[in-house]
C-alpha positions as CSV (number, residue, x, y, z in Angstrom):
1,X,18.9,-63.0,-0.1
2,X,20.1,-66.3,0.9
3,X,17.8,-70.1,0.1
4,X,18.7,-71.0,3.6
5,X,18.9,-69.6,6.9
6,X,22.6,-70.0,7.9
7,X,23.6,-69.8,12.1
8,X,27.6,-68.8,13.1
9,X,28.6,-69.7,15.9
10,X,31.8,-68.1,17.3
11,X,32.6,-68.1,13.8
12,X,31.6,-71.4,12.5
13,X,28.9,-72.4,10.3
14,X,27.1,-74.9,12.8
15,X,24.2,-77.3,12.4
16,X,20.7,-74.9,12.3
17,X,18.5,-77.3,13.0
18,X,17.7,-76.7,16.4
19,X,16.0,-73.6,15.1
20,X,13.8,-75.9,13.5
21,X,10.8,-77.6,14.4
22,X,8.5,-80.2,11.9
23,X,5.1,-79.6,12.4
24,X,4.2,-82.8,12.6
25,X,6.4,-82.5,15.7
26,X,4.2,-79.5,17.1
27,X,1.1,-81.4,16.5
28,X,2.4,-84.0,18.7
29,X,3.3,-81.7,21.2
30,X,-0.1,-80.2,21.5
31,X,-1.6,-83.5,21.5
32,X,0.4,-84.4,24.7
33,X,-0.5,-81.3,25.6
34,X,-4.2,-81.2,25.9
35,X,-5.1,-84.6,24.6
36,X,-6.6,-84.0,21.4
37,X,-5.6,-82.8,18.0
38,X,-4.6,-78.8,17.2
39,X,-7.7,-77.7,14.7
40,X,-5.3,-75.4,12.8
41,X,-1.5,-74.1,12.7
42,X,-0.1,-70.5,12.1
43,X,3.2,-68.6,12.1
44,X,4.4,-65.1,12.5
45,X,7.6,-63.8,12.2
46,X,10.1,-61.8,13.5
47,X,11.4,-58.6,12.4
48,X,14.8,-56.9,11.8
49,X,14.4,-52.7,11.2
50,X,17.3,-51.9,8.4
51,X,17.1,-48.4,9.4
52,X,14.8,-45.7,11.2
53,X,14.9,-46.7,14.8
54,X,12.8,-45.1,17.8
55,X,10.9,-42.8,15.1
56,X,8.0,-45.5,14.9
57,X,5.9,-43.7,18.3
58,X,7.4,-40.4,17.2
59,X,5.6,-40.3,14.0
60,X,7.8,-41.1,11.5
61,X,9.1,-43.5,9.2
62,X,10.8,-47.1,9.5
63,X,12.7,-49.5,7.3
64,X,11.7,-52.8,8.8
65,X,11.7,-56.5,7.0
66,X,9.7,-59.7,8.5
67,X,12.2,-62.7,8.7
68,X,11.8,-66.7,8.1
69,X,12.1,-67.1,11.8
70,X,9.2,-66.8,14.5
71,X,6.4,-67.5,16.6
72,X,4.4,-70.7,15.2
73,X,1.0,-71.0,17.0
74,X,-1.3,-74.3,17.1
75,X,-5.1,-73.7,18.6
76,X,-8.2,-75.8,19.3
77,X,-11.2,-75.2,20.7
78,X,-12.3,-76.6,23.4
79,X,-15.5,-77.6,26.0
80,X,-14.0,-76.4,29.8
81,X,-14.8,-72.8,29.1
82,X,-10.9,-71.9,29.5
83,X,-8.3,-70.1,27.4
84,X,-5.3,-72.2,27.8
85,X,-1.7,-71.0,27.0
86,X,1.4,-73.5,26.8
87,X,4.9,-72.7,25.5
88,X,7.4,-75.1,24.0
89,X,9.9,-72.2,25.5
90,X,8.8,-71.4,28.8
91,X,7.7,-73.8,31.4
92,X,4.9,-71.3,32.7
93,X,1.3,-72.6,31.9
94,X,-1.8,-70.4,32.2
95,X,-5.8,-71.0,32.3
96,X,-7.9,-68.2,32.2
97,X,-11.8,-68.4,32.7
98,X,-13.8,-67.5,29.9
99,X,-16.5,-66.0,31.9
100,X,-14.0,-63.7,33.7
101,X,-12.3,-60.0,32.0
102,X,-9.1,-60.9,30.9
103,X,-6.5,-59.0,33.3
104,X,-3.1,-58.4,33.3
105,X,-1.3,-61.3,34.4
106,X,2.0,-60.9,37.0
107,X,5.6,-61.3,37.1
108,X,6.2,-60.7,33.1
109,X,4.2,-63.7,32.0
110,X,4.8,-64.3,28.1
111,X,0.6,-65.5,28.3
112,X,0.2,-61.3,28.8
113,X,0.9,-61.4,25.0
114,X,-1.7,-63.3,23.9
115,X,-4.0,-62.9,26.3
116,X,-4.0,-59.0,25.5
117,X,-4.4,-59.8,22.1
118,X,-7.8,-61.6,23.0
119,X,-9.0,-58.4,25.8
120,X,-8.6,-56.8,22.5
121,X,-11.3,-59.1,20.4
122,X,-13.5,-58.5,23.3
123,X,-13.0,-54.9,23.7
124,X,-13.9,-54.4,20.0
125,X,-17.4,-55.7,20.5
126,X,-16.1,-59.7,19.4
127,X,-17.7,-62.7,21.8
128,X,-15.7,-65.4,22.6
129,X,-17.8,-67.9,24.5
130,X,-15.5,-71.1,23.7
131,X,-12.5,-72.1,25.2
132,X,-9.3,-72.2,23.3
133,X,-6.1,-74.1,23.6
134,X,-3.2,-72.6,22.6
135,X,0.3,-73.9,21.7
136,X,3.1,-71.6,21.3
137,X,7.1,-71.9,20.0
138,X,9.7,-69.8,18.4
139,X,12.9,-69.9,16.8
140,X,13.7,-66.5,17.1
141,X,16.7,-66.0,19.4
142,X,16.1,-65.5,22.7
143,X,16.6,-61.4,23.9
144,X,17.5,-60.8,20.8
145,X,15.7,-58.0,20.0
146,X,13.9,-59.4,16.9
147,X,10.7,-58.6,18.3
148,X,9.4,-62.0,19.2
149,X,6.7,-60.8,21.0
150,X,5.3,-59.0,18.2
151,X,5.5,-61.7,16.7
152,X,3.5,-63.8,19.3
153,X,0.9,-61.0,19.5
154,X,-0.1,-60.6,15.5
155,X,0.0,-64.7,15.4
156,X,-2.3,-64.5,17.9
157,X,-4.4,-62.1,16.4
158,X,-4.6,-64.1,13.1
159,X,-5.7,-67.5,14.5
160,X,-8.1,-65.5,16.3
161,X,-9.9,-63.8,13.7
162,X,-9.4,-67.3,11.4
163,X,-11.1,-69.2,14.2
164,X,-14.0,-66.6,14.9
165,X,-14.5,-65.5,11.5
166,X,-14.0,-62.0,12.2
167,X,-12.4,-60.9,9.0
168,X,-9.5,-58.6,10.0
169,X,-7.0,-57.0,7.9
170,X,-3.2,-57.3,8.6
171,X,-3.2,-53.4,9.7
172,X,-5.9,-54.3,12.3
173,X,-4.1,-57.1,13.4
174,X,-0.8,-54.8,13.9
175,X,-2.9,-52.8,16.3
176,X,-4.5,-55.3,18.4
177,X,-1.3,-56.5,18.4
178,X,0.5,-52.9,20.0
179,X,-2.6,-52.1,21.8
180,X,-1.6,-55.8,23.9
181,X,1.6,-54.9,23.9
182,X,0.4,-51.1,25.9
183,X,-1.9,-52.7,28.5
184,X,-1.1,-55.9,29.2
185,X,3.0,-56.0,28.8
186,X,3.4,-52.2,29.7
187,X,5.3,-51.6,26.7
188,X,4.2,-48.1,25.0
189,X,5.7,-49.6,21.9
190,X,5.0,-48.2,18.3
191,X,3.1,-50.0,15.3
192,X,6.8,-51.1,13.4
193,X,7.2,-54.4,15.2
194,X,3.4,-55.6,14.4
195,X,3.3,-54.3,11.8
196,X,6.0,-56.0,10.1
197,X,5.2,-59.1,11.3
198,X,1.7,-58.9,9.5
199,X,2.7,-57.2,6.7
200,X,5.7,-58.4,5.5
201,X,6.9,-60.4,2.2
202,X,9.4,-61.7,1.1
203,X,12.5,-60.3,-0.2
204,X,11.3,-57.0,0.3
205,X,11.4,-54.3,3.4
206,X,8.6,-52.1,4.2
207,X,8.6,-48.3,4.2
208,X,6.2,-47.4,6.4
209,X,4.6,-44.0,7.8
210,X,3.6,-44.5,11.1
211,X,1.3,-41.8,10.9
212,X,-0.8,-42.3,8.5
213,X,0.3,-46.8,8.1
214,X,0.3,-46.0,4.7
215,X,3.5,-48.0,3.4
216,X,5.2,-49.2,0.1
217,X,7.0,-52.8,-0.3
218,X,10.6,-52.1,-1.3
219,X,12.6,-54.9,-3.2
220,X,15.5,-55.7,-1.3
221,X,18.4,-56.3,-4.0
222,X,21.7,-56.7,-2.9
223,X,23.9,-58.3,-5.1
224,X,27.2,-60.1,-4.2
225,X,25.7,-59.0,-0.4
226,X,24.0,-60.2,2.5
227,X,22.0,-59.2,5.4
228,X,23.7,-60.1,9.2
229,X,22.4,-59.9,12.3
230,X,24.7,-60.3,14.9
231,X,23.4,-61.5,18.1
232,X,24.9,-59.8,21.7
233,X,23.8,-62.2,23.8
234,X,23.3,-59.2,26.1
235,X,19.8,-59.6,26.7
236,X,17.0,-56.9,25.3
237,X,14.7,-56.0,27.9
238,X,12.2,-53.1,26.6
239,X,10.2,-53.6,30.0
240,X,13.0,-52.7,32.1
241,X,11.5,-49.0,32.0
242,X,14.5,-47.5,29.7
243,X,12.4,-47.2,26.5
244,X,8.9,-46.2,28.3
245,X,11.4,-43.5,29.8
246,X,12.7,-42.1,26.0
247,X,8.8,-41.7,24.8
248,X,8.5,-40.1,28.1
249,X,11.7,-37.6,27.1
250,X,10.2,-37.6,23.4
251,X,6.9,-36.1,24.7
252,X,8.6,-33.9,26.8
253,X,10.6,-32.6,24.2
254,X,7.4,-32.3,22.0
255,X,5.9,-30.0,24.7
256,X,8.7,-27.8,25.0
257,X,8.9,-27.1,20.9
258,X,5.4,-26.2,20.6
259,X,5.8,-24.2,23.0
260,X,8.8,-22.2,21.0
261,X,6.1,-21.1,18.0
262,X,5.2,-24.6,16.6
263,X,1.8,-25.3,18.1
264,X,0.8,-26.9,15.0
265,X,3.2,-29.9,15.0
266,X,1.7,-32.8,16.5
267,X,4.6,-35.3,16.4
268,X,8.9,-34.8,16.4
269,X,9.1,-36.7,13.3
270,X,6.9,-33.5,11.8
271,X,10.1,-31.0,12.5
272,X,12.4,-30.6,9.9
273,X,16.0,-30.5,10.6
274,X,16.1,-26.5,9.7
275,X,13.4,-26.0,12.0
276,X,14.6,-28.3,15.1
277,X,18.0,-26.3,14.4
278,X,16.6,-22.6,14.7
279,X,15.2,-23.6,17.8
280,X,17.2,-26.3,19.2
281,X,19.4,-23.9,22.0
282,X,15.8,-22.5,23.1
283,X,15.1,-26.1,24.3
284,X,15.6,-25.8,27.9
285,X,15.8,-30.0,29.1
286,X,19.2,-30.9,27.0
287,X,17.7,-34.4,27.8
288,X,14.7,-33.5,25.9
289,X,16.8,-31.9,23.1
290,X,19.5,-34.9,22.9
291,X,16.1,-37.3,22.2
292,X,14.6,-35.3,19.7
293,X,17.8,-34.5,17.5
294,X,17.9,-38.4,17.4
295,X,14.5,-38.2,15.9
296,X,14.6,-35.6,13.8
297,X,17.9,-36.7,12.6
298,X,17.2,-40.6,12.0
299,X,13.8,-39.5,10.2
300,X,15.8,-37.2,7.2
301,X,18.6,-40.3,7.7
302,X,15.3,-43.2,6.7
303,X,13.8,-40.8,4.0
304,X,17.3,-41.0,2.2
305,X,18.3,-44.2,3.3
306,X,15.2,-45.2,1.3
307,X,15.5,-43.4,-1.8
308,X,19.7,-44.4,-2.1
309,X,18.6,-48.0,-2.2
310,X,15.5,-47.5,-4.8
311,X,18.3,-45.7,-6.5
312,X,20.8,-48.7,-5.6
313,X,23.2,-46.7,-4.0
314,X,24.0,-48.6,-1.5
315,X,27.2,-47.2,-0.4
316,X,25.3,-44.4,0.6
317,X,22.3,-46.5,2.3
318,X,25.5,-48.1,4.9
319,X,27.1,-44.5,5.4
320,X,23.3,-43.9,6.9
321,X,23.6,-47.1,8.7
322,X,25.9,-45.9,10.3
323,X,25.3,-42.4,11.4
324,X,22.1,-43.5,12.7
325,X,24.0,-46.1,14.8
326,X,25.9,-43.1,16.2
327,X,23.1,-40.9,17.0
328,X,21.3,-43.9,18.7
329,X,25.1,-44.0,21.0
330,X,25.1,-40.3,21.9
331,X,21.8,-38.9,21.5
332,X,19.0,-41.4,22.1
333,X,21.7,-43.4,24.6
334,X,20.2,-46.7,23.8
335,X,23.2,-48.4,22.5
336,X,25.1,-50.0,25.6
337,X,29.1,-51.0,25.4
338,X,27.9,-55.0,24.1
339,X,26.1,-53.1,21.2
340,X,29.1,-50.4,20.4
341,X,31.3,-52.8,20.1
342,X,29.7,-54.9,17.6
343,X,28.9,-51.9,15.4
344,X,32.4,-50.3,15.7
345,X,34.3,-53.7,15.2
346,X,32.1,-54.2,11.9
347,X,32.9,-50.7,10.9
348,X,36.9,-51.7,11.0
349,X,36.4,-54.7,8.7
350,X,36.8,-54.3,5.0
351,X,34.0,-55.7,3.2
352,X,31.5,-54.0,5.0
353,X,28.5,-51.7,4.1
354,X,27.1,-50.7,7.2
355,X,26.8,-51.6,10.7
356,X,24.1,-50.7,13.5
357,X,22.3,-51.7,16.0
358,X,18.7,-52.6,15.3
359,X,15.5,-52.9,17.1
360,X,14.7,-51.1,20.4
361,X,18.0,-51.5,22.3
362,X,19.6,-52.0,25.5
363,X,21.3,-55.3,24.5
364,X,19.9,-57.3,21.2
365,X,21.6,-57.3,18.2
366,X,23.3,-55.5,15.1
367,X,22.1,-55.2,11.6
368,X,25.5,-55.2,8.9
369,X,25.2,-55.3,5.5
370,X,28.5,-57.2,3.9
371,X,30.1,-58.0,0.8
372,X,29.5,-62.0,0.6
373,X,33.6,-62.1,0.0
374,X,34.0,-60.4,3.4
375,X,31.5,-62.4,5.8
376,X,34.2,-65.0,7.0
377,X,36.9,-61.9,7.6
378,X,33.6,-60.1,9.0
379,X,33.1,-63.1,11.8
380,X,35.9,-63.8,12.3
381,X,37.3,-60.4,13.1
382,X,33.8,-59.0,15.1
383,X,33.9,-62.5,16.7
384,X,37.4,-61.6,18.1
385,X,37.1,-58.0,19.3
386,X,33.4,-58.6,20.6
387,X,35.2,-60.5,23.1
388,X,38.2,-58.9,23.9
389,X,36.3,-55.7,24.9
390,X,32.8,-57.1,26.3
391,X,33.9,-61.1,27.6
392,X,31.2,-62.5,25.7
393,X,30.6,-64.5,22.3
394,X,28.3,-63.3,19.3
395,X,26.2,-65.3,17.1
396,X,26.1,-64.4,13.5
397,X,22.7,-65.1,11.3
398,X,22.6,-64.5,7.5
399,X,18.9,-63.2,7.6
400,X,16.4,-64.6,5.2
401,X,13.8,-62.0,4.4
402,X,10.5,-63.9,4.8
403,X,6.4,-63.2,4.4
404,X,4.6,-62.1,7.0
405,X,2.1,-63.7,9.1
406,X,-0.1,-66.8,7.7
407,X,-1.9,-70.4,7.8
408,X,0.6,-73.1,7.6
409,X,-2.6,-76.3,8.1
């Protein structure tokens, strides 16, 4: 991939450094903050999913890649006896007795993220009798569907277990990390987001079975190519009740095929496409059925997405790209007019691979894989049909494929 992260803007190559913070400048900032130095800093990042979308809760398997953009995280300890949350993004500050259960907090407060993450510490038998002052900021684009708050959740959990010596592995932070996203965001997310965030490395994507979390790292070689994500700016809301709904029409769907003579499968991503065909006109919701032919579909599409670029066929890999982005459009209905129109304009330019959209939907951004000869074409012509059919500019970011989460001081 590329040395640098690059932004577009519109179609220009414009100065990134507004996506970039020193630390030196964060340590300041907490200092201000609570008036006295940050004990330690961390960083977690982001995540963009090449392929293998809404299969994560259903069982099966995803294509995701940590980026060099994300959540940084500076902490302290402290003597009031309060967890204390600031953002360099939000102006919302939180303080949270120690002595009291953590509890969900209202109106969508970003502090539910981290806060969840330490009701999970406690739930798993960990004490946390000091108080804590926290420091948060990212650089991943706002609603963009990069899974920031994943990113918040695992950073959390790994200055946690750093500070309290709890010893952790990455997996384990993945899942305090979802199990904050289920009960204190209301999200009923799967394990990819997290998961990549903790896990991931650089240069390299993660195939990952979200049954069983066993994974493999997958070199990600794409010579005279790049990875871009374009950017909607149509915001990504997954707690607008939309994606809570499709695990509700996923389970539903479950119900209804064991019921037609496969009691034994335990999870949509476990169907094959034979079988899900034999039976498909039996299942009565066509809701129900739309959502799992998505699922069954996009898990045979991952498998052999997969295995085309171990093989480096990557002709093939963007041909997958883009069928999935087509069953995500008429099946799964997650896709919106701002995201079809990015995907379809890509599709029209020469140059390149594959175009979808990426992450959980309902606004956010696309994934395209394109020749590095093409990207200007590729911006310039997206850039200009983007806005004749939605009114709205997109932001183009050559994605730099980073590690996953870790101690920066």
């Amino acid at each position: 991939m590329g040395s640098e992260n690059i932004l577009y803007l519109c179609g220009k190559i414009i100065n990134h450094s507004h996506f970039i913070m020193e630390i030196s400048q964060l340590k300041q900032a907490f200092l201000e903050a609570y008036n006295h130095d940050a004990a330690a800093v961390f960083f977690s990042p982001g995540r963009v999913n090449l392929i293998g979308e809404h299969t994560d809760y259903n069982g099966g398997h995803v294509f995701p890649c940590a980026l060099s953009f994300g959540i940084y995280l500076l902490i302290a300890p402290n003597d009031c006896k309060q967890w204390r949350f600031r953002s360099l993004n939000l102006p919302e500050i939180i303080s949270i007795d120690v002595t009291s259960a953590p509890r969900k907090l209202p109106n969508n407060s970003w502090a539910n993220y981290p806060l969840g993450v330490f009701a999970q510490f406690l739930k798993n038998g960990v004490r946390i009798e000091s108080g804590y002052d926290i420091l948060a900021w990212g650089n991943v684009p706002a609603g963009a569907g990069l899974s920031s708050s994943a990113a918040l959740e695992v950073v959390t959990a790994y200055a946690l277990d750093t500070m309290l010596g709890t010893h952790l592995d990455r997996t384990q932070m993945a899942l305090y990390g979802q199990a904050a996203e289920h009960d204190f965001a209301g999200v009923n997310c799967g394990i990819m987001d997290q998961f990549a965030s903790a896990q991931g490395k650089q240069d390299h994507a993660i195939d990952l079975d979200c049954t069983t979390l066993q994974y493999e790292l997958v070199p990600i070689k794409l010579d005279g190519m790049k990875v871009v994500i374009t950017n909607t700016h149509s915001p990504h809301k997954l707690d607008s009740g939309a994606y809570n709904t499709r695990v509700a029409q996923c389970q539903e769907a479950l119900s209804q095929i064991r019921a037609l003579g496969f009691s034994h499968i335990e999870n949509l991503a476990q169907l094959s496409q034979s079988d899900f065909d034999s039976i498909a006109d039996l299942i009565s919701d066509p809701v129900a059925k739309m959502r799992a032919r998505h699922v069954v579909g996009e898990v045979a599409r991952t498998n052999e997405a997969i295995a085309a670029l171990k093989q480096g066929n990557i002709t093939r890999f963007g041909q997958l790209m883009n069928l999935s982005h087509i069953s995500l459009r008429d099946d799964y209905e997650v896709t919106g007019p701002q995201l079809d129109a990015l995907a379809e304009a890509a599709w029209h330019v020469d140059g390149v691979i594959g175009s979808r959209m990426t992450g959980g939907g309902f606004g956010g951004c696309t994934i395209s894989i394109v020749r590095d000869k093409a990207i200007d074409l590729f911006i310039e012509q997206v850039s200009k049909e983007y806005t004749q059919r939605t009114g709205l500019k997109a932001d183009f970011y050559i994605a730099q494929i980073g590690d996953g989460a870790k101690q920066l001081e």
